[in-house]
NUTORKE-263566 format. One record per residue (C-alpha): residue in three letters; x, y, z. Coordinates in nm, 2 decimals. Layout:
N
ATOM|ALA|X|Y|Z
...
This chain:
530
ATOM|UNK|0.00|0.00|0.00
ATOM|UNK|0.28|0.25|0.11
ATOM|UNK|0.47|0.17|-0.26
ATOM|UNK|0.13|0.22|-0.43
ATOM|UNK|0.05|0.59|-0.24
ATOM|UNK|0.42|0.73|-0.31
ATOM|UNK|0.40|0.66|-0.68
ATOM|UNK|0.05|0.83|-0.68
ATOM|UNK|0.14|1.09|-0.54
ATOM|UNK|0.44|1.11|-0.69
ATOM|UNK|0.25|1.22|-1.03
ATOM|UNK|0.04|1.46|-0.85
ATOM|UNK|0.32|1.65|-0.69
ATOM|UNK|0.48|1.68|-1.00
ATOM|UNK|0.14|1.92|-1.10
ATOM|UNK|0.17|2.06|-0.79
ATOM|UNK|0.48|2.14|-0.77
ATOM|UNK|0.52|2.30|-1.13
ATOM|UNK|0.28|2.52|-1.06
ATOM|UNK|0.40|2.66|-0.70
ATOM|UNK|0.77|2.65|-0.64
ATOM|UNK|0.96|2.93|-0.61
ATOM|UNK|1.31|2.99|-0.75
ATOM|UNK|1.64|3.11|-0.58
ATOM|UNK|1.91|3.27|-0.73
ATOM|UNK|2.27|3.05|-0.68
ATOM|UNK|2.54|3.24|-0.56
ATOM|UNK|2.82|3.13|-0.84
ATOM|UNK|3.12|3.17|-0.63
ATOM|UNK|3.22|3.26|-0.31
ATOM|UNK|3.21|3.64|-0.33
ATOM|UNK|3.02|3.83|-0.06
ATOM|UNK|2.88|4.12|-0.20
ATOM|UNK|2.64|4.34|0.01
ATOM|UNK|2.52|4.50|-0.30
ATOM|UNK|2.13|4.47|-0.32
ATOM|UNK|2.20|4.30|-0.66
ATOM|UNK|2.33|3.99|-0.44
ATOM|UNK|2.36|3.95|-0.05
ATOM|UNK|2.18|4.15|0.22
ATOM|UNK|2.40|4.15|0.55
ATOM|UNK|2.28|4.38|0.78
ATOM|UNK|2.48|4.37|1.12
ATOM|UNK|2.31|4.66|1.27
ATOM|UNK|2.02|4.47|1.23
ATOM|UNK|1.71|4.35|0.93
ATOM|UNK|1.53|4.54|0.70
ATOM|UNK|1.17|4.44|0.75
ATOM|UNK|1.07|4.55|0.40
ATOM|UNK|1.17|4.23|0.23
ATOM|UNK|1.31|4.34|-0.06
ATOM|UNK|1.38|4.09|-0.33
ATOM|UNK|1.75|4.12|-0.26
ATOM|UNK|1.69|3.99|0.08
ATOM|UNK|1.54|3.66|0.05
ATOM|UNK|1.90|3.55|-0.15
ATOM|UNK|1.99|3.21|-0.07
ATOM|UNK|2.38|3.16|-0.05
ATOM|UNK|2.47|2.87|-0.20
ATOM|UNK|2.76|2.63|0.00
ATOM|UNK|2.78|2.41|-0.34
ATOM|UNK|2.77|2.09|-0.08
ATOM|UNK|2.73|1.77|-0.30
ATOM|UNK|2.39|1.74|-0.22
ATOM|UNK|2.15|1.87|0.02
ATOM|UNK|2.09|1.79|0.37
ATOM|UNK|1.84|2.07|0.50
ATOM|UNK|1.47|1.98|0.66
ATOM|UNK|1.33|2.14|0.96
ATOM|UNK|1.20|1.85|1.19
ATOM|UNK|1.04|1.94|1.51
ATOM|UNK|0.78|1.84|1.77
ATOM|UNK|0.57|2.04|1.97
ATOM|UNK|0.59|2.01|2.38
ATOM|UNK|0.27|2.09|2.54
ATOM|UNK|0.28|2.18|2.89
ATOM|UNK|-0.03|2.31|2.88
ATOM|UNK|-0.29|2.09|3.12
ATOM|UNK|0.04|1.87|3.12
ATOM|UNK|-0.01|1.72|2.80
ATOM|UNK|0.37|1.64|2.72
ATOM|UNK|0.57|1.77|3.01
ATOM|UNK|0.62|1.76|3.28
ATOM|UNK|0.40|1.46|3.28
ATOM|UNK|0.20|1.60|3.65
ATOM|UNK|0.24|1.91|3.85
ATOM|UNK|0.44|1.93|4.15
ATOM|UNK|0.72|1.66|3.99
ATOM|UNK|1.04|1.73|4.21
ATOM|UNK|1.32|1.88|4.00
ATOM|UNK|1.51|1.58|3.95
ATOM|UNK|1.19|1.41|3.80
ATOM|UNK|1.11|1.72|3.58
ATOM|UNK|1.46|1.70|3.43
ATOM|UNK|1.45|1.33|3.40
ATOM|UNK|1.15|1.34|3.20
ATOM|UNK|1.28|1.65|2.96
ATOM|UNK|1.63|1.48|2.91
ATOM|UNK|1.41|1.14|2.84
ATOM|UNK|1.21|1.33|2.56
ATOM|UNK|1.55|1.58|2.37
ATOM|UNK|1.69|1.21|2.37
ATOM|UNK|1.41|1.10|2.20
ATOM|UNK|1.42|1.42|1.95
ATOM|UNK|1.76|1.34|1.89
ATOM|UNK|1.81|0.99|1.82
ATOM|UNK|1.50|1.03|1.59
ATOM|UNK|1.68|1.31|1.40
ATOM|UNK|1.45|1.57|1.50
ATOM|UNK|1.64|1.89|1.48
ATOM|UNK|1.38|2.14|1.69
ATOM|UNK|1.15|2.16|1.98
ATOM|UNK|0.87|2.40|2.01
ATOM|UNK|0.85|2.40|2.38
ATOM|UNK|0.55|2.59|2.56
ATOM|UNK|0.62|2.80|2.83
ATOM|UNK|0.39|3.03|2.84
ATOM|UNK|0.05|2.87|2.85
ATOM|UNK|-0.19|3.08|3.05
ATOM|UNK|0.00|3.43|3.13
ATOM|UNK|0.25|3.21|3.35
ATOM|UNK|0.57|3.10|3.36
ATOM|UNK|0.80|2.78|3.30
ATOM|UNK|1.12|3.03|3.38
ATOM|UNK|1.19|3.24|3.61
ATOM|UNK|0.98|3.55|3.53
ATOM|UNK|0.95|3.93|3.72
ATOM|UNK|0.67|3.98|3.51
ATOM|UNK|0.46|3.68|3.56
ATOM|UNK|0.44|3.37|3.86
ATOM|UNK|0.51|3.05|3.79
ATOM|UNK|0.35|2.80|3.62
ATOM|UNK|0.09|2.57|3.83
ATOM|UNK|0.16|2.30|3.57
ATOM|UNK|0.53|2.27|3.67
ATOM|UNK|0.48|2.25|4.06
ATOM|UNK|0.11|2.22|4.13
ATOM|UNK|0.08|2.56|4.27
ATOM|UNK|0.09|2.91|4.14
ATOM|UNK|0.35|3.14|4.20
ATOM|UNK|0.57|2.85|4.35
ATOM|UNK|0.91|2.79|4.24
ATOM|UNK|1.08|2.44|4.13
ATOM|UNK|1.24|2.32|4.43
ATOM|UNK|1.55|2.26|4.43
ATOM|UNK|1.53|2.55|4.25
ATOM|UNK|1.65|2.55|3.89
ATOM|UNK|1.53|2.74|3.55
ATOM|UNK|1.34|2.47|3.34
ATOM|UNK|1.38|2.70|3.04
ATOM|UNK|1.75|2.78|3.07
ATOM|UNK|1.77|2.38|3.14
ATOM|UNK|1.59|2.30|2.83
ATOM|UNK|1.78|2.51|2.62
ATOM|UNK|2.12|2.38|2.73
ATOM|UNK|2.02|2.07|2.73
ATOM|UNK|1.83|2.09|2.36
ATOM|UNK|2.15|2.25|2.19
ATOM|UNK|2.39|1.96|2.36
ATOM|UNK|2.23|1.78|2.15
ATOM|UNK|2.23|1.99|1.82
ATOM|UNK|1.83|2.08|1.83
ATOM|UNK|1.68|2.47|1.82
ATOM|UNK|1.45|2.52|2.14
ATOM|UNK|1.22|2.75|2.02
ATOM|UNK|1.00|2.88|2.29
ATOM|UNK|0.59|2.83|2.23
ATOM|UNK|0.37|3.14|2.37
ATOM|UNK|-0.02|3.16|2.37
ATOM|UNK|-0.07|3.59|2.39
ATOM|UNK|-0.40|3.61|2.50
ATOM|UNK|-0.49|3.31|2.71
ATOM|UNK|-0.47|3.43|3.11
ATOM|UNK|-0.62|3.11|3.28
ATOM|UNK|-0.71|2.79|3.13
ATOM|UNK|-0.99|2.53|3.27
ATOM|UNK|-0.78|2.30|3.39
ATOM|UNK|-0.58|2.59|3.55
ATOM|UNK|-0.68|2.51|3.88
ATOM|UNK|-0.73|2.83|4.16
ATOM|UNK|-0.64|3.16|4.04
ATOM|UNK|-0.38|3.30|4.27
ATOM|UNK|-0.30|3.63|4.37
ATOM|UNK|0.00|3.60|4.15
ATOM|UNK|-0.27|3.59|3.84
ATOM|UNK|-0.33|3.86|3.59
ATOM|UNK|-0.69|3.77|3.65
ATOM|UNK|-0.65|3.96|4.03
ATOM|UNK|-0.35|4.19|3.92
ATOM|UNK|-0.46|4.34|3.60
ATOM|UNK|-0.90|4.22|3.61
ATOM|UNK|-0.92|4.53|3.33
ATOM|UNK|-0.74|4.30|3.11
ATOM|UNK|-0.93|3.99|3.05
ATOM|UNK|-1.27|3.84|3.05
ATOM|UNK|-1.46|3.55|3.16
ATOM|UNK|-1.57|3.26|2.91
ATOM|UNK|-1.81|3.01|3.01
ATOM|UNK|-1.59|2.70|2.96
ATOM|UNK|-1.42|2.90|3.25
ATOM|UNK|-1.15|3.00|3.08
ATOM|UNK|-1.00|3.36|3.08
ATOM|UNK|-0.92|3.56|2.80
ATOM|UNK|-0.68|3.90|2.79
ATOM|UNK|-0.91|4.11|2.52
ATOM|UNK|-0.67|4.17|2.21
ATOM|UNK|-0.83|4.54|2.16
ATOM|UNK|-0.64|4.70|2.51
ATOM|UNK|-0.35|4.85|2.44
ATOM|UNK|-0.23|4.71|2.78
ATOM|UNK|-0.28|4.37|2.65
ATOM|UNK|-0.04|4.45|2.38
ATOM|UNK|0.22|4.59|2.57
ATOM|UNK|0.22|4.29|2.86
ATOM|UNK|0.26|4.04|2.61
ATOM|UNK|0.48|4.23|2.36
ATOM|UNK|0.70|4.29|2.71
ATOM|UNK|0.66|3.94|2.78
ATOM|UNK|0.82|3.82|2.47
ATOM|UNK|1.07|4.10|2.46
ATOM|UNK|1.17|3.98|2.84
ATOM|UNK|1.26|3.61|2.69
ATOM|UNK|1.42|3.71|2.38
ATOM|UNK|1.69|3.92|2.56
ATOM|UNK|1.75|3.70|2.87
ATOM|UNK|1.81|3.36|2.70
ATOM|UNK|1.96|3.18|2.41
ATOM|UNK|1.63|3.06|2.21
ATOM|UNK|1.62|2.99|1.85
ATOM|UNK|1.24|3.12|1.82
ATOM|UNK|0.96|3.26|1.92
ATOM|UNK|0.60|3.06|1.88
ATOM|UNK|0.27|3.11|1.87
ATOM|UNK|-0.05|2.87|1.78
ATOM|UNK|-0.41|2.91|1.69
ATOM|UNK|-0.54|3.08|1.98
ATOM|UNK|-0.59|3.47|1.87
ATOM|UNK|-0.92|3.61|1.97
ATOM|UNK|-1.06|3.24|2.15
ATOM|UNK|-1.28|2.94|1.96
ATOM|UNK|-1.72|3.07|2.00
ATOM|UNK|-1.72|2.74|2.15
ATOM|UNK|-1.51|2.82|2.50
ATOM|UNK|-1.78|3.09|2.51
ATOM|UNK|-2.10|2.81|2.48
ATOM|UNK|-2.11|2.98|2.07
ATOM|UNK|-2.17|3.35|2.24
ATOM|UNK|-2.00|3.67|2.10
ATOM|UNK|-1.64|3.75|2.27
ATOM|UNK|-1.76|4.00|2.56
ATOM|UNK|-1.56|4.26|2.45
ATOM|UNK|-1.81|4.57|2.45
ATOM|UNK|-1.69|4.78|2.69
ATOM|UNK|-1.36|4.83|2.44
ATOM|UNK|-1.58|4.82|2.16
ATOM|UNK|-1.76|5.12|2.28
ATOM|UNK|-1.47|5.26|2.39
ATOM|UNK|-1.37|5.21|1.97
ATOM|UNK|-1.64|5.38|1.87
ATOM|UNK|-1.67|5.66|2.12
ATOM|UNK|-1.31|5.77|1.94
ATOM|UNK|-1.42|5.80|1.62
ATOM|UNK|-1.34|5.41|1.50
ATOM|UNK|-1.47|5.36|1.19
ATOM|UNK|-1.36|4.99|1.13
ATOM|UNK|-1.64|4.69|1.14
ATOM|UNK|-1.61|4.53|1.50
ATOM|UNK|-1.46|4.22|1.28
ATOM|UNK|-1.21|4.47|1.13
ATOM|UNK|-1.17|4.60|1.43
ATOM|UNK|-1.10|4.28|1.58
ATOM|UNK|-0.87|4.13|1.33
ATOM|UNK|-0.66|4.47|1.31
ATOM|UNK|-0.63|4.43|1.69
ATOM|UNK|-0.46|4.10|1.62
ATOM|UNK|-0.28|4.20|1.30
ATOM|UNK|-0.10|4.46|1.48
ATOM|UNK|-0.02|4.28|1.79
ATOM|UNK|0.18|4.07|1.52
ATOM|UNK|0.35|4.28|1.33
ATOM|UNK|0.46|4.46|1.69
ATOM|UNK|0.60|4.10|1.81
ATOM|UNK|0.83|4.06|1.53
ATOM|UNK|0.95|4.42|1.49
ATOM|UNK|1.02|4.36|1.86
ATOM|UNK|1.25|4.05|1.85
ATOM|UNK|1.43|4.16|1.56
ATOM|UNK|1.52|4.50|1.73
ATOM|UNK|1.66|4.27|2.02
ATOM|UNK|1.82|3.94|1.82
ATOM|UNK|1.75|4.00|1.49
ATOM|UNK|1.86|3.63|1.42
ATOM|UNK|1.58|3.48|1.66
ATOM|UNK|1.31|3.36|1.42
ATOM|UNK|0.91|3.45|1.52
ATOM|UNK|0.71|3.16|1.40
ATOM|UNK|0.30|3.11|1.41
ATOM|UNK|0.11|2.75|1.37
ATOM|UNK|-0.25|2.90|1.28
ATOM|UNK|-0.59|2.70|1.23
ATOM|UNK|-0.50|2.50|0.87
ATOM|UNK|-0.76|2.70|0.66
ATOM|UNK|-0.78|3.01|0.61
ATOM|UNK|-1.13|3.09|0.50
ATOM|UNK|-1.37|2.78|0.33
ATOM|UNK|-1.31|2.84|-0.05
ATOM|UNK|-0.95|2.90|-0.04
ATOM|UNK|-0.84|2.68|-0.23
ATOM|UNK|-1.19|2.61|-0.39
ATOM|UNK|-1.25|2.26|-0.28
ATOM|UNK|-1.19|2.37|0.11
ATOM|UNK|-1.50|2.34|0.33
ATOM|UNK|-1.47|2.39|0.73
ATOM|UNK|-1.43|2.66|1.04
ATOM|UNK|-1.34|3.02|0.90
ATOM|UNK|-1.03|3.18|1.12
ATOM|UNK|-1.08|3.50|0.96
ATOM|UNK|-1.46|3.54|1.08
ATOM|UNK|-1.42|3.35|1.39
ATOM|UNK|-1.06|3.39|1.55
ATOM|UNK|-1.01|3.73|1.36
ATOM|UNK|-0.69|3.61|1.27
ATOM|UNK|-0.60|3.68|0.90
ATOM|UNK|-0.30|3.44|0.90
ATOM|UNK|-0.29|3.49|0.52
ATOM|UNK|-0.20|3.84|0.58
ATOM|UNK|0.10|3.79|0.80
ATOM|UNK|0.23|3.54|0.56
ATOM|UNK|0.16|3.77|0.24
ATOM|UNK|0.34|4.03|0.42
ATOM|UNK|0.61|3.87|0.60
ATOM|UNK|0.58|3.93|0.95
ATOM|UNK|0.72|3.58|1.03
ATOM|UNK|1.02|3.40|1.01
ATOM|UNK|0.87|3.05|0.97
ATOM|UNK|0.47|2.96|0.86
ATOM|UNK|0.36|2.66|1.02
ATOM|UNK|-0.04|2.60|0.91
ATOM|UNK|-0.23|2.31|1.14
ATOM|UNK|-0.29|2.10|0.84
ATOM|UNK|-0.44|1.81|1.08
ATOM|UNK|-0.59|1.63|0.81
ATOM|UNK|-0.49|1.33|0.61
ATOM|UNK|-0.38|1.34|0.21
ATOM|UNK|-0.74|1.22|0.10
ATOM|UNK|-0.99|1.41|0.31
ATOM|UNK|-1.24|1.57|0.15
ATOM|UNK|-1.26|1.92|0.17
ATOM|UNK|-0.96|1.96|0.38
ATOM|UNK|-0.71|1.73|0.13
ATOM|UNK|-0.35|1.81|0.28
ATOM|UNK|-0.19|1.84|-0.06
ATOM|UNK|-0.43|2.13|-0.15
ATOM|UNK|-0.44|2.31|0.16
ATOM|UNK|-0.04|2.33|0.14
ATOM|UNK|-0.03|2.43|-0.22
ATOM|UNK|-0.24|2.70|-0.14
ATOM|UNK|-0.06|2.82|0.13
ATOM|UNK|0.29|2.78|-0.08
ATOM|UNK|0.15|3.03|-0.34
ATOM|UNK|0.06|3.29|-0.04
ATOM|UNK|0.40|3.29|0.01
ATOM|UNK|0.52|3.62|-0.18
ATOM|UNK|0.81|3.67|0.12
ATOM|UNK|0.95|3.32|0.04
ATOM|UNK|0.92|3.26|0.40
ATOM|UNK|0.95|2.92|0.55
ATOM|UNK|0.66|2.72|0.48
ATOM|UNK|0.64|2.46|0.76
ATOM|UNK|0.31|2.25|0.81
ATOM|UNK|0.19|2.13|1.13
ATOM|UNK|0.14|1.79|1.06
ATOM|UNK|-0.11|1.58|1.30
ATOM|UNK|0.04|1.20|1.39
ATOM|UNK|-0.20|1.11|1.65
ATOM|UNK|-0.38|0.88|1.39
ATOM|UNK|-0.23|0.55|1.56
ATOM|UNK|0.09|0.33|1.52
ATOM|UNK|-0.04|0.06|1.24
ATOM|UNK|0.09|0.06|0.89
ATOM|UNK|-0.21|0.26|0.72
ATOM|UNK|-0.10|0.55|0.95
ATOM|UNK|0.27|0.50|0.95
ATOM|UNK|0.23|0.58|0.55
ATOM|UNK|0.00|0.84|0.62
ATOM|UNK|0.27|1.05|0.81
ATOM|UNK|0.55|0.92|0.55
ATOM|UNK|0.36|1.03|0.26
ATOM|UNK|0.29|1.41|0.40
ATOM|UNK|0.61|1.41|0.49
ATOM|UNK|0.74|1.32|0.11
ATOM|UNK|0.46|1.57|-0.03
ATOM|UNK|0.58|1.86|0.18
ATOM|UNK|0.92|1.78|0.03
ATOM|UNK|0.78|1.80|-0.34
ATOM|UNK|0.60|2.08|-0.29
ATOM|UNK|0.85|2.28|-0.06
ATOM|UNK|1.20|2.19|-0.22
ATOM|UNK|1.34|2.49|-0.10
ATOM|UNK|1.34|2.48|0.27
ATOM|UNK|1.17|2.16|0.35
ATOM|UNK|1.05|2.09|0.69
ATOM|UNK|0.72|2.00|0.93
ATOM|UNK|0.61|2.01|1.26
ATOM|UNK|0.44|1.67|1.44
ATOM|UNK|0.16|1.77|1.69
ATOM|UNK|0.26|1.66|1.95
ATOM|UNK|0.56|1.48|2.06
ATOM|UNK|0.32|1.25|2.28
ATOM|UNK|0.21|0.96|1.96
ATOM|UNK|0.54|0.97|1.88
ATOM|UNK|0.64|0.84|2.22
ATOM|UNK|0.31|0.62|2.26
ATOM|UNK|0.38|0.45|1.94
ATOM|UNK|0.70|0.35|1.89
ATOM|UNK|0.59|0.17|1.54
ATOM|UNK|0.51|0.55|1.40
ATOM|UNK|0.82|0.65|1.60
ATOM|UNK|1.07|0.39|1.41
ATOM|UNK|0.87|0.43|1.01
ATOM|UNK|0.95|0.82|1.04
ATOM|UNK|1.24|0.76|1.11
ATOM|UNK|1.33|0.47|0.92
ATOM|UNK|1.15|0.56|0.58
ATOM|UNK|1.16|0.99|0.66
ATOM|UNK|1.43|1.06|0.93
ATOM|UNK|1.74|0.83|0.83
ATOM|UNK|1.99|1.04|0.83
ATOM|UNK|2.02|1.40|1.04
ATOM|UNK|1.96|1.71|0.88
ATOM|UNK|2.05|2.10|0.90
ATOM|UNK|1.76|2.37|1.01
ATOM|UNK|1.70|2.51|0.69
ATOM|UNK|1.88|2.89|0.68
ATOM|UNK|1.67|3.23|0.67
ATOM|UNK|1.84|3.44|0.43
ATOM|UNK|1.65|3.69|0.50
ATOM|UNK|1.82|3.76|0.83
ATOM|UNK|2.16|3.60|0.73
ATOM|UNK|2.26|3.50|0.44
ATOM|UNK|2.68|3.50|0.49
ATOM|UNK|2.84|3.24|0.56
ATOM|UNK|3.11|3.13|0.79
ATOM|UNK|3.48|3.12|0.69
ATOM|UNK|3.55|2.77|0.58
ATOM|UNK|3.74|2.54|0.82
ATOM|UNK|4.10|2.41|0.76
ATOM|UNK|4.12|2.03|0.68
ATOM|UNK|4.38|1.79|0.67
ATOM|UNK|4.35|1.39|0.62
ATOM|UNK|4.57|1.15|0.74
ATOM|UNK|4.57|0.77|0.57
ATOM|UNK|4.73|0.53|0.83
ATOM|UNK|4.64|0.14|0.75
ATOM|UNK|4.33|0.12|0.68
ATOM|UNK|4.21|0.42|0.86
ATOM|UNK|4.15|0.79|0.73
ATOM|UNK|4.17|1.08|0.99
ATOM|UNK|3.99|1.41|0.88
ATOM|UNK|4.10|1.70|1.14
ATOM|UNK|3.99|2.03|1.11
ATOM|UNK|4.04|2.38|1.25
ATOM|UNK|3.83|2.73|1.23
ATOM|UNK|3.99|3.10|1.24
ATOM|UNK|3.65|3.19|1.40
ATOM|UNK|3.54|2.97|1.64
ATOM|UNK|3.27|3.12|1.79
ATOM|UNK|3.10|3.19|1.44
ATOM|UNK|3.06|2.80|1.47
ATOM|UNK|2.75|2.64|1.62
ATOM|UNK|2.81|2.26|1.43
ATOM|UNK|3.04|2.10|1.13
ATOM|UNK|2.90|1.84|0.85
ATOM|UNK|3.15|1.60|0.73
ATOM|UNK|3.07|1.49|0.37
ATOM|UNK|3.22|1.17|0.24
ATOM|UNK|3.21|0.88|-0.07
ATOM|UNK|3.30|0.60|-0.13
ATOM|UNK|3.42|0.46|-0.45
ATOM|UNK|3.11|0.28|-0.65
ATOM|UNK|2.86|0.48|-0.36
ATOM|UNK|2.63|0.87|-0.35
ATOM|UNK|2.79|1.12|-0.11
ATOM|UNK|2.74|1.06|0.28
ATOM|UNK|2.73|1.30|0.58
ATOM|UNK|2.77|1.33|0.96
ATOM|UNK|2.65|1.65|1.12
ATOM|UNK|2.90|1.68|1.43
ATOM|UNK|2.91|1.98|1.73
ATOM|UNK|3.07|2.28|1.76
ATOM|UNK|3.33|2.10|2.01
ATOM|UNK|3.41|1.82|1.79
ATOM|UNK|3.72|1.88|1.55
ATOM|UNK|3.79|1.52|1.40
ATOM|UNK|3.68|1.21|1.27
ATOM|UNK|3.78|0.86|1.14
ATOM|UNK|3.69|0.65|0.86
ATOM|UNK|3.78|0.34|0.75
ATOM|UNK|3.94|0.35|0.44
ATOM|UNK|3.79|0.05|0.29
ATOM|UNK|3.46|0.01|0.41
ATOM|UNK|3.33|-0.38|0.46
ATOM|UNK|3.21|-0.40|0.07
ATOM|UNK|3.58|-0.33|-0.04
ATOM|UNK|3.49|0.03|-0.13
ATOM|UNK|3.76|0.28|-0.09
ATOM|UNK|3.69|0.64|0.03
ATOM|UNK|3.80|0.90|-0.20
ATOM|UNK|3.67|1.21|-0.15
ATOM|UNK|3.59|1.42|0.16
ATOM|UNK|3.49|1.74|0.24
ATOM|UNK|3.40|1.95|0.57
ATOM|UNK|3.15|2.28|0.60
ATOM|UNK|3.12|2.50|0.92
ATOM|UNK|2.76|2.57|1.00
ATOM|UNK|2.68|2.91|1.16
ATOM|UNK|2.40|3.00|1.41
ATOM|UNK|2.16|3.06|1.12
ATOM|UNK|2.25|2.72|0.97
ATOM|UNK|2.48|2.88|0.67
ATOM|UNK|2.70|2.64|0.56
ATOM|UNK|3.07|2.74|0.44
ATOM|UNK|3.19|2.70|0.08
ATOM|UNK|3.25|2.30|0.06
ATOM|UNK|3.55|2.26|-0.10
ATOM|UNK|3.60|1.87|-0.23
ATOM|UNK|3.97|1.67|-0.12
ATOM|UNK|4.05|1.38|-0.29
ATOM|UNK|4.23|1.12|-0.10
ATOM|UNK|4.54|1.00|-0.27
């Protein structure tokens, strides 16, 4: 069955594909040139304005290519993922994240989208909001012994050569499985702010300025104090009807408030402008901090019904008043990461569509990334499933391939789903795609020497700029065999081969690229082994 999908799909892609992809100029030598005509390299900082010249694309001329963005999200929320209760002692919180970055990185997962903020708390250590009642079963209360999970997730994440990108829900202040609400809340130190639903959740209403500026400070606060790779949020903008029993959001006392100043917008306007501006504000705001700290958003999968066509189902625009279309068109994101929970053949919501349609809302050339949903179960059927979106996102986005798997939890329940990714999707480790956009020079390339002894081939390196360095790939063939790679850390500096592998084989070429922060690779330069 999975032999007779690929090949169908295989043909349909081909359509697809023809009719979306986007082109990259190649850099033709190793010149850098900060002429608009060729690379943009801003160290002051990034111009927002996405000119053409800015989504340039150097070009490492590696013998093949090895990038794909492969995450997971980490829900902490209601403890869906981690840690697995509240009030866990700090040995047994770390146990359990070191037990699932393991996980990431022996399946060849390159980046966790790790929540921390999931109802106006904190899984840091925060002067702006208490601490998460997820992590220690109370409010306010600190881990004890006391340690930073964050900080400890980050560390622990780039050990082992995967981005932590830090997942942030802006408006949610209390969720229903919150528990009390403590002093410490924003519920009891800011009640202007939010509202009551009647799931008994609490919202912070998007229209008050004050909303905008504790969030906005909120992500500003994280961005500056630790090493993340991102900024994340999801689908929750302006909150589902249904948390409210299908009632309106209660927001007329601002809406008033709109009017009684002269608004002229529609109060869906006026809603979705309250959003679209919040946006825009967020990623203004972390590139004036760390410009190369990417600002990513996983909205609801379709935009409006009828977009493409075929597409029937729940309208964002009209109901969360976010126009996720918008902030794709115009950029305001690093990384675009549609829920596109359904499976290839799904009527009205087929995945190959939905992703082709987002694909050609991509003026920017931003990173398309779909949110892929593998919660379908761990037999064969839905092992192919998940392979074949994977292989369509791959035909579709050749440029800067990559997709998210909500959540990490199937992956761990199902170790059948776990071990067909990787074995048929994952085999070999990847690099994070690089945004040119907010770096596009690379690293100086490293020095290399190789050393036959018997039958063994040493390849040591060395870098003028070391700190420019966040990983190195080692390249390699065989005689009679493609190009191979190894993706080592920062720390590592040498490697051995055989020199005649176990099929009689001998290794004749070789060939080592430095990998910056933003994943640029230096120019690969080809040695031939005597």
């Amino acid at each position: 069955m999975k032999s007779f999908l690929k090949i169908g799909f295989s043909v349909f892609i081909l359509v697809l594909t023809s009719a979306c992809k986007t082109t990259y100029t190649p850099v033709v030598n190793n010149t850098i040139n900060t002429s608009s005509s060729t690379y943009v390299n801003n160290p002051e900082g990034i111009d927002i304005s996405n000119d053409e010249a800015s989504t340039l694309k150097w070009n490492p001329k590696t013998p093949y290519n090895i990038e794909e963005f492969r995450a997971a999200w980490i829900a902490t929320v209601a403890n869906i993922n981690w840690p697995s209760k509240p009030g866990l002692s700090s040995e047994e919180q770390q146990k359990e994240a070191l037990e699932l970055l393991d996980f990431l990185e022996s399946h060849h997962y390159n980046a966790a989208i790790f929540q921390v903020r999931p109802q106006a708390d904190a899984l840091y250590k925060s002067e702006i909001e208490p601490w998460s009642y997820y992590l220690t079963g109370k409010q306010g209360l600190a881990p004890s012994p006391y340690y930073d999970p964050l900080l400890f997730w980050i560390d622990e994440a780039h050990k082992r050569g995967i981005e932590l990108h830090v997942w942030l829900n802006p408006y949610r202040a209390h969720h229903s499985q919150g528990k009390e609400i403590s002093e410490q809340s924003i519920i009891k130190t800011h009640p202007e702010l939010v509202v009551k639903l009647e799931n008994g959740m609490w919202w912070m209403d998007p229209a008050l300025d004050k909303t905008k500026e504790h969030s906005l400070k909120v992500v500003k606060d994280i961005v500056s104090r630790y090493d993340i790779d991102g900024i994340h949020f999801d689908d929750y903008f302006y909150p589902y009807e249904s948390y409210n029993n299908g009632k309106d959001f209660p927001d007329d006392k601002s809406w008033n408030q709109y009017l009684n100043s002269g608004g002229k917008l529609t109060r869906n306007d006026w809603r979705r402008e309250n959003v679209n501006s919040f946006i825009k504000m967020v990623y203004q705001a972390i590139k004036e901090e760390k410009p190369y700290v990417k600002f990513g958003i996983s909205p609801f999968g379709i935009w409006r019904p009828g977009y493409p066509a075929s597409v029937v189902g729940f309208d964002q625009y009209n109901k969360l008043y976010a126009d996720a279309k918008l902030w794709l068109n115009k950029g305001w994101i690093d990384y675009f990461s549609p829920q596109l929970y359904w499976k290839i053949n799904k009527e009205g919501q087929r995945f190959p569509e939905l992703l082709t349609w987002w694909q050609e809302e991509n003026s920017k050339n931003r990173h398309l990334w779909p949110g892929i949903k593998v919660d379908y179960g761990g037999d064969l059927e839905n092992v192919n499933e998940i392979d074949n979106q994977i292989n369509i996102t791959r035909n579709i986005l050749p440029k800067s391939k990559g997709s998210i798997h909500w959540s990490i939890g199937p992956l761990l329940k199902y170790d059948s789903l776990a071990v067909g990714i990787l074995t048929h999707s994952y085999a070999k480790k990847t690099l994070v795609p690089p945004s040119p956009w907010l770096d596009n020079t690379p690293p100086a390339k490293p020095i290399v020497n190789a050393v036959v002894k018997e039958n063994k081939v040493a390849i040591i390196w060395d870098h003028p700029n070391k700190n420019d360095v966040s990983k190195y790939v080692l390249y390699y063939q065989y005689s009679n065999q493609n190009w191979n790679h190894i993706i080592l850390n920062s720390e590592t500096t040498s490697y051995t081969l055989p020199f005649i592998d176990n099929q009689n084989n001998t290794l004749n070429k070789t060939g080592v690229t430095a990998v910056d922060t933003n994943e640029n690779q230096s120019l690969f330069t080809e040695e031939k082994l005597p």
